[in-house]
N, C-alpha and C positions, 0 to 999 in steps of 0.2 A: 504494500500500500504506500503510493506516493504521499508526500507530506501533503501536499494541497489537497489532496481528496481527503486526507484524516483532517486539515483543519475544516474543510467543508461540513463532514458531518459530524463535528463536535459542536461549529457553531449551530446548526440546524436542531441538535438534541437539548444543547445549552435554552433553546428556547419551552422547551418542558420544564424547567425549575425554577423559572422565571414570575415573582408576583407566584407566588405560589399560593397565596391564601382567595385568590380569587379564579384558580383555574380548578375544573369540575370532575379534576382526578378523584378517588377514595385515597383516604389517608395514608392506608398501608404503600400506597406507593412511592411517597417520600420518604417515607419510614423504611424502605426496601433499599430502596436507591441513597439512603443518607450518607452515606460512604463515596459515591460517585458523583454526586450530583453537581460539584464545582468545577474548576477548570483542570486542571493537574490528575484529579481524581477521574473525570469523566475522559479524560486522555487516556487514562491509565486501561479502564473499561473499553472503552473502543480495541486497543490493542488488544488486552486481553478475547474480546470478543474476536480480532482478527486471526488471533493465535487457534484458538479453538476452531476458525474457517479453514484454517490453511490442516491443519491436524485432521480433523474429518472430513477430508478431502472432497470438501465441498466445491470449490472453483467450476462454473458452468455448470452445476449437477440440480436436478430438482429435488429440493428438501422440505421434510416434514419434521416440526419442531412440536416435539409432543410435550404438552404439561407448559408449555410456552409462556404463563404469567401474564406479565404486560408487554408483549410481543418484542421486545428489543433484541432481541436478540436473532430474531425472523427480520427482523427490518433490518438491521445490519447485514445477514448473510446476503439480502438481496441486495444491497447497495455495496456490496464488497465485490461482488458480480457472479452467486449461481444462480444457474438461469428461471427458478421459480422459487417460491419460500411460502410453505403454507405452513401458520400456528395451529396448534387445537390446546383448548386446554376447556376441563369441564363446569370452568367458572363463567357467567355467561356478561357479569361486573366486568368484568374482567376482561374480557374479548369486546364490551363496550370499551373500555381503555382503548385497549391494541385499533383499535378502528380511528380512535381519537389521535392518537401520537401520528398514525399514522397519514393522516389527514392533515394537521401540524406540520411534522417535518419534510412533508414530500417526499420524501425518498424514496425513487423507485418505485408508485405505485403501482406499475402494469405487474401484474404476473406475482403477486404477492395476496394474500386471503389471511381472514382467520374465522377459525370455525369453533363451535363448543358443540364437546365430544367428549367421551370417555377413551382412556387408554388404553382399555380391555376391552373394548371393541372400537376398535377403529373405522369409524365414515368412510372405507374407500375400497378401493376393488385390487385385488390382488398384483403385488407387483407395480404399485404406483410411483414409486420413490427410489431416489441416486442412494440417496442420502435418508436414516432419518435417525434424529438428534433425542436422548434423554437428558438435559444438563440439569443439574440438582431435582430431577424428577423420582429415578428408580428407590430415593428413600422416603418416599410418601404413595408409592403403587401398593394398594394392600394385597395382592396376586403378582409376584412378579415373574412366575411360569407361565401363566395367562397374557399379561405386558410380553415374555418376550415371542411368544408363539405367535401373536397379534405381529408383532415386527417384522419376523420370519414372513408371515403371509404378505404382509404390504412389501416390504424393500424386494429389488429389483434384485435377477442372479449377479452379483458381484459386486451390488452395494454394501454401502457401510454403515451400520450399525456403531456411533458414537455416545460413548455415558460419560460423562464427569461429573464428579461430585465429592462432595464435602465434609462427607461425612463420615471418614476412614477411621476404622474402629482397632485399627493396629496401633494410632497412635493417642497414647493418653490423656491428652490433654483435651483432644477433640471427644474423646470417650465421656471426661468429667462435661465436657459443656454440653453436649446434645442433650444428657441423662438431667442438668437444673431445668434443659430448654425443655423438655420432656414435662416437667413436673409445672412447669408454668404454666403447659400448656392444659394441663389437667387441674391445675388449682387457682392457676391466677398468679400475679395478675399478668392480665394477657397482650398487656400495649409492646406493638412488634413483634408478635406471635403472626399477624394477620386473621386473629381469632375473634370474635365478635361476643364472645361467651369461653369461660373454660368448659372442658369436657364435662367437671362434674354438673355446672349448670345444665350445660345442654339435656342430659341425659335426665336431669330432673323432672325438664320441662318436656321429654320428651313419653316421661311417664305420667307424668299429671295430666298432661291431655287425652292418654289414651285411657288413664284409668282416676277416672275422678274423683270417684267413691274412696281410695284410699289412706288412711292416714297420714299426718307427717311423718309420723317415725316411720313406718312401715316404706314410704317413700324414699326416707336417708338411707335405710338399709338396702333396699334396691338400690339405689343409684350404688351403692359400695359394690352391691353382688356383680353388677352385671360393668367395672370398669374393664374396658381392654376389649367390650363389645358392640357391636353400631348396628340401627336400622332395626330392619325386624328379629336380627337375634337378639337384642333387646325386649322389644313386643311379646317373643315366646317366651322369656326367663319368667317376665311378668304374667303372664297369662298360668302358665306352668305353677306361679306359687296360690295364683288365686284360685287355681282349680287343685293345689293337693296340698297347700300350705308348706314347701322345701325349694327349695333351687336347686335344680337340675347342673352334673356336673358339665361344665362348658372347657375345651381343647380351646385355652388362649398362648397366642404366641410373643405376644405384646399384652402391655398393659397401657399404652399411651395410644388409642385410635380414636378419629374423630367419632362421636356418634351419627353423625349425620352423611356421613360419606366412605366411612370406612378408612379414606387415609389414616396413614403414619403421619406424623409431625414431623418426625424426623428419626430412622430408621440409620441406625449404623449398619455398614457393612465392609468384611474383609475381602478387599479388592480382590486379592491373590485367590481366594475362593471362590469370587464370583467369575473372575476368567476364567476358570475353570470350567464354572456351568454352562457359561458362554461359549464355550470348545464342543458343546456339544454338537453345537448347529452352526457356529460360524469359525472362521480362520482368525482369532487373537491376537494382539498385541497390545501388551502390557506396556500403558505409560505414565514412569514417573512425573509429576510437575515440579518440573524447575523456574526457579523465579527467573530468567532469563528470554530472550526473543529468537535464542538459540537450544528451545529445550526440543523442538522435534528432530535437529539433525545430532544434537547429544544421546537423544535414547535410540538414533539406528542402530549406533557404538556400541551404548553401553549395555553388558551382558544382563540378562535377564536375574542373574543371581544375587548381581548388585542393585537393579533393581530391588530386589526385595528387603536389603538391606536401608535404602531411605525410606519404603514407606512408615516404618514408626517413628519419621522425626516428620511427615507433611501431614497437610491436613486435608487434603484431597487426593485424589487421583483421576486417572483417564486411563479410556477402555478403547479400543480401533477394532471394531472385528466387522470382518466382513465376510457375508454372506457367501457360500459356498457354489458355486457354478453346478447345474442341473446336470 
């Protein structure tokens, strides 16, 4: 990326933080972005976002940016130049954003969408996509056998399947803060969670509505029995005690999911592990993040054993696997 094109579209995003108190964003999105959103910081984002372009060997490919948030990340790949970028993400606030910025910054409007969708069934016909992208998604897919089998169907033979995320559970430090992020999200308080309610609330008012006749206590107690469950396994715990007075034993794998949707908040994972599962269906490579503009042509180098030696000092990582030829 030539400099004038990066100052191009920093000055163009630079117009998103702008009078911020009068522009018709949701809050969480300042609150997302507060680390980026100045001159220096929002330089630093652009690159990064180009790093991850050039790494998922995105350039002229058509991508699918799944769990996409507030689409920056779909609008940069397409103004970085491959040649389509569709978001999904199953917030539908949220895909009003992405329309918004997008509309704002101009960038590249032809050949760029965003849709609201779910991960675990993806909107699209087999074989649609170069590229398609999970960047801090796969620790908030409550199925992520389901997520990669959906990918497997959509990506094209000898696309690439790209994950990064943040939430590497080799190294300690990231372990201690997702597990407070974890608890905040379930107790409060929730400002910067993007939570509108912690889980225990939700869950409360998710049983008051459906069961009204119940006491308070009897209420506190359910919401305790059934944390780490969403939706209607929720609705059955309670149904279940009112028709035999017990709670039924429930296979929880987590104890931090939304009730309303099922996600993880925020789901560690052992990269090394998950490449692994990823080898099932696709051809792997494992990559370290370095803080440098030279970290893809350092991990062609560096041996994969070394590799495994930085992930417990980062706090992320990245996955490259592509798609196996029919």
């Amino acid at each position: 990326m030539n400099k004038r094109t990066e100052k191009d579209i920093i000055k163009r995003l630079e117009t998103l933080f702008k009078d911020k108190d009068n522009q018709p964003f949701i809050p969480y999105f300042y609150e997302y972005y507060q680390h980026w959103n100045f001159g220096a910081g929002l330089s630093s984002y652009v690159q990064y976002c180009y790093d991850l372009w050039k790494l998922s060997e995105a350039p002229g490919k058509e991508v699918l940016d799944t769990g996409c948030g507030f689409g920056l990340t779909s609008v940069l790949f397409k103004a970085f130049g491959s040649s389509m970028a569709v978001g999904l993400d199953q917030s539908v606030e949220k895909i009003g954003v992405c329309n918004e910025i997008l509309r704002r910054t101009r960038l590249n409007e032809e050949n760029i969408i965003f849709v609201d969708g779910d991960c675990l069934n993806l909107p699209f016909d087999e074989e649609s996509f170069d590229v398609i992208l999970a960047i801090e998604v796969i620790s908030h897919v409550r199925d992520l056998n389901a997520f990669i089998n959906e990918v497997w169907r959509v990506l094209r033979s000898g696309g690439t399947f790209f994950v990064s995320d943040g939430n590497n559970v080799l190294n300690p430090a990231v372990y201690l803060q997702q597990k407070r992020w974890q608890i905040r999200s379930e107790t409060g308080p929730v400002n910067g969670t993007g939570l509108s309610l912690p889980y225990v609330e939700a869950r409360r008012r998710l049983i008051k509505d459906g069961f009204p006749n119940l006491s308070e206590d009897v209420v506190d107690w359910l919401v305790r029995a059934t944390k780490g469950l969403w939706g209607q396994q929720i609705v059955q715990v309670v149904e279940h005690y009112v028709s035999t007075g017990s709670i039924p034993t429930t296979n929880r794998r987590n104890n931090y999911v939304n009730p309303l949707t099922g996600e993880f908040q925020e789901r560690l994972f052992d990269p090394i592990k998950l490449s692994r599962l990823l080898k099932t269906y696709f051809d792997v490579k494992l990559i370290a993040p370095l803080p440098t503009r030279y970290s893809s042509k350092i991990n062609k180098l560096m041996p994969t054993a070394f590799k495994y030696m930085i992930f417990p000092f980062t706090k992320s990582f990245q996955i490259n696997a592509r798609k196996r030829h029919h």
